[in-house]
N, C-alpha and C positions, 0 to 999 in steps of 0.2 A: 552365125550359122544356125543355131538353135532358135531365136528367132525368123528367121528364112522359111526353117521347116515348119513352124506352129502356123502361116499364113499360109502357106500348101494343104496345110490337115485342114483349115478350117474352108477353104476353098474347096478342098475335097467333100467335105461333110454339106457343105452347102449344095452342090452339085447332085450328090448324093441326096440328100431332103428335095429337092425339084423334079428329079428322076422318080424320086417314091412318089411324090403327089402326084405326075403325071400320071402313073402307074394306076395307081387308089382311082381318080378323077376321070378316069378313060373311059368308062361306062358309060361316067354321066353325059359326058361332052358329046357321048353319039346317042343316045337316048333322051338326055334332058330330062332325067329322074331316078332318083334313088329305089331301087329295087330291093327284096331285102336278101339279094344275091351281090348285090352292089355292097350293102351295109357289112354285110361276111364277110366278103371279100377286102373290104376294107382297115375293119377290125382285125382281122387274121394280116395283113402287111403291117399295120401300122404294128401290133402286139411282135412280128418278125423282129421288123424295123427297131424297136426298142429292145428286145431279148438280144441284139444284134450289137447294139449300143453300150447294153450294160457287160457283155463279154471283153468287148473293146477296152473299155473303159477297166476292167477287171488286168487284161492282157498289159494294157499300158501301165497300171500300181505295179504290177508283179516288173515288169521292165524299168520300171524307174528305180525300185527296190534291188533289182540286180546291179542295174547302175551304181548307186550309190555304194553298196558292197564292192562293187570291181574297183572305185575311187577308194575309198578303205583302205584295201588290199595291194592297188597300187602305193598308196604310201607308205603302207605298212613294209612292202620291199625296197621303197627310195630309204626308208629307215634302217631296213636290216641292210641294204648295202653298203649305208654311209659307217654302218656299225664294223660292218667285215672292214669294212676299207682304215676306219683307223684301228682297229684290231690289227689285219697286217702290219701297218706305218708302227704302230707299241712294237707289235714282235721285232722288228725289223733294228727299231732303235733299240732295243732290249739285248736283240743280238750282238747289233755295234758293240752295247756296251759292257756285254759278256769277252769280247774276242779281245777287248780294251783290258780287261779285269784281267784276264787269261796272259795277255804282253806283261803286265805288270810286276805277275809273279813269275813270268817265266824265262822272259827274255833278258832281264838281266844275269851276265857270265858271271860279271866281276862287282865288287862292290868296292865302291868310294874309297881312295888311303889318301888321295890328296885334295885341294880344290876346284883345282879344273875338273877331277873326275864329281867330285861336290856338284860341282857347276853342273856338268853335263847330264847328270842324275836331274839335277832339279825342272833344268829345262826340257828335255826327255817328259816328267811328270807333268807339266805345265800343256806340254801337246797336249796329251791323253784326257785332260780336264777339257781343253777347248775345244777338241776333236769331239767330244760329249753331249757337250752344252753350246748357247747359242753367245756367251757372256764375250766381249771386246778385248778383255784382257784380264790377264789374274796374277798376280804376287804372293810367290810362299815368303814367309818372314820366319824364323830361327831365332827365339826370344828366352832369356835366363830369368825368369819373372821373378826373382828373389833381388836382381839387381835390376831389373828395366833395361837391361840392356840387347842389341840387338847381334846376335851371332854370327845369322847369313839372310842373303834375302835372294830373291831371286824374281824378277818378273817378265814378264811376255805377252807380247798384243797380237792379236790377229789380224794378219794380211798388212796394211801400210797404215794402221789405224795411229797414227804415230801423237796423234794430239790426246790420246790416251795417257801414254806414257806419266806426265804430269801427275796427274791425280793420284797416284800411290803415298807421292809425299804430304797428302794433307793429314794420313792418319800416323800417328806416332807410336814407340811401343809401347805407352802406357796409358791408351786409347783400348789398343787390342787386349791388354792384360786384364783393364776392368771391365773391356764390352762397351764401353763409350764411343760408338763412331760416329763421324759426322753424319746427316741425313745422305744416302744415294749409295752407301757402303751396307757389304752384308760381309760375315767373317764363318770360315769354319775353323775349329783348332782340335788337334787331334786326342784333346780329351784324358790321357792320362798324366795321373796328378805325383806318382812317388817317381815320375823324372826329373832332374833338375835343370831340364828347358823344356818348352812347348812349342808347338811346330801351327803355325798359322796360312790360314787362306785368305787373302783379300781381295774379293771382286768388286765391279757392279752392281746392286742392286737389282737382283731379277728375279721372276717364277720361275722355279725348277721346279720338277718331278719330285715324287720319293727316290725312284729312282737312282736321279742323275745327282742327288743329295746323297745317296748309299755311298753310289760310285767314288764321288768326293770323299766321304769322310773314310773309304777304302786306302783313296791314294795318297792320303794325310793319314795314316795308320802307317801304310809304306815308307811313308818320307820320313818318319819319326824313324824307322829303324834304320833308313839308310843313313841318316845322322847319327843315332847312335854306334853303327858300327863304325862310322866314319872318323868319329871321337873317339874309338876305341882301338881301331888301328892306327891311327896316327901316334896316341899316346904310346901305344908298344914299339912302333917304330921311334919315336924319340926315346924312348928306354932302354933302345936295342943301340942307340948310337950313344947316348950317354955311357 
């Protein structure tokens, strides 16, 4: 296209220079001599002709300049759009993972006195991490790190991802306790040290947010207490039956 139009302009400008010579040259051709009305007359189109030229030429920098600014600025909005646009897409999952935060503390009525309710706590929790994140599957682990021993475990795959499942059992509890995992394994554990078990995450290996890393170490904070109360009422209920 740009091409197209510069063989227009210069066909223009040609046409244009042949109309001025005719112009200039018209005297001559019917007299067959230069007059020095002729000379004037010529000098004064051709000096037009050129002041005519360098305006153009002046019009066309300041247009090409504007150009070039309007290309700028066009990008400069393809940038701020793409900006707004994952600014929304943050808020959005920011929000998810606020209204996730907000079920965690809230919607629980009852807490854990036996295993099934264990259970259904842990899996409940396990949603809310996959609901978050993008990970195939994840495994809370319930560990007495003073014995190596494994309390409760719990895991969960997303959707029929079933050739998941496997991979939990290649890391052991005394893998998680020293931070030893094999390569393709990442772990969160809930961090406090004067209880006498730790409460572990095992995924995937993936990029997570800060975020969706809060989120987690939120719901491994959670899962810690619903363990401990869970060890705590069951022991009162065996006390209450002894």
């Amino acid at each position: 296209m740009t091409k197209n139009i510069k063989i227009l302009e210069r066909i223009y400008f040609g046409l244009l220079v042949i109309i001025l010579l005719l112009i200039v040259f018209n005297s001559y051709f019917i007299t067959h001599s230069f007059s020095r009305e002729t000379m004037t007359s010529i000098v004064l189109s051709l000096g037009l002709f050129a002041a005519a030229y360098i305006v153009y030429s002046l019009y066309r920098r300041e247009v090409s300049k504007n150009l070039e600014e309007l290309e700028v600025l066009k990008m400069d909005k393809l940038g701020l759009e793409e900006k707004i646009a994952e600014a929304f897409q943050y808020i959005g999952q920011l929000n998810v993972q606020i209204e996730e935060i907000r079920s965690v503390f809230s919607e629980v009525k009852k807490y854990p006195e036996s295993k099934s309710e264990l259970k259904y706590i842990l899996d409940w929790l396990a949603d809310k991490v996959l609901a978050t994140t993008d990970i195939p599957w994840i495994c809370f682990k319930v560990v007495e790190p003073e014995v190596s021993k494994l309390l409760a475990e719990h895991c969960k795959i997303r959707g029929n991802q079933q050739g998941q499942s496997a991979l939990r059992h290649d890391v052991n509890v005394r893998q998680l306790i020293d931070g030893t995992l094999p390569e393709g394994y990442t772990c969160f554990d809930s961090g406090h040290a004067n209880l006498d078990f730790r409460v572990y995450c095992l995924m995937p290996k993936q990029e997570l947010s800060k975020e969706q890393r809060m989120f987690i170490k939120a719901i491994m904070n959670q899962l810690e207490m619903f363990y401990l109360i869970f060890t705590s009422l069951s022991l009162s209920k065996n006390q209450a039956i002894k």
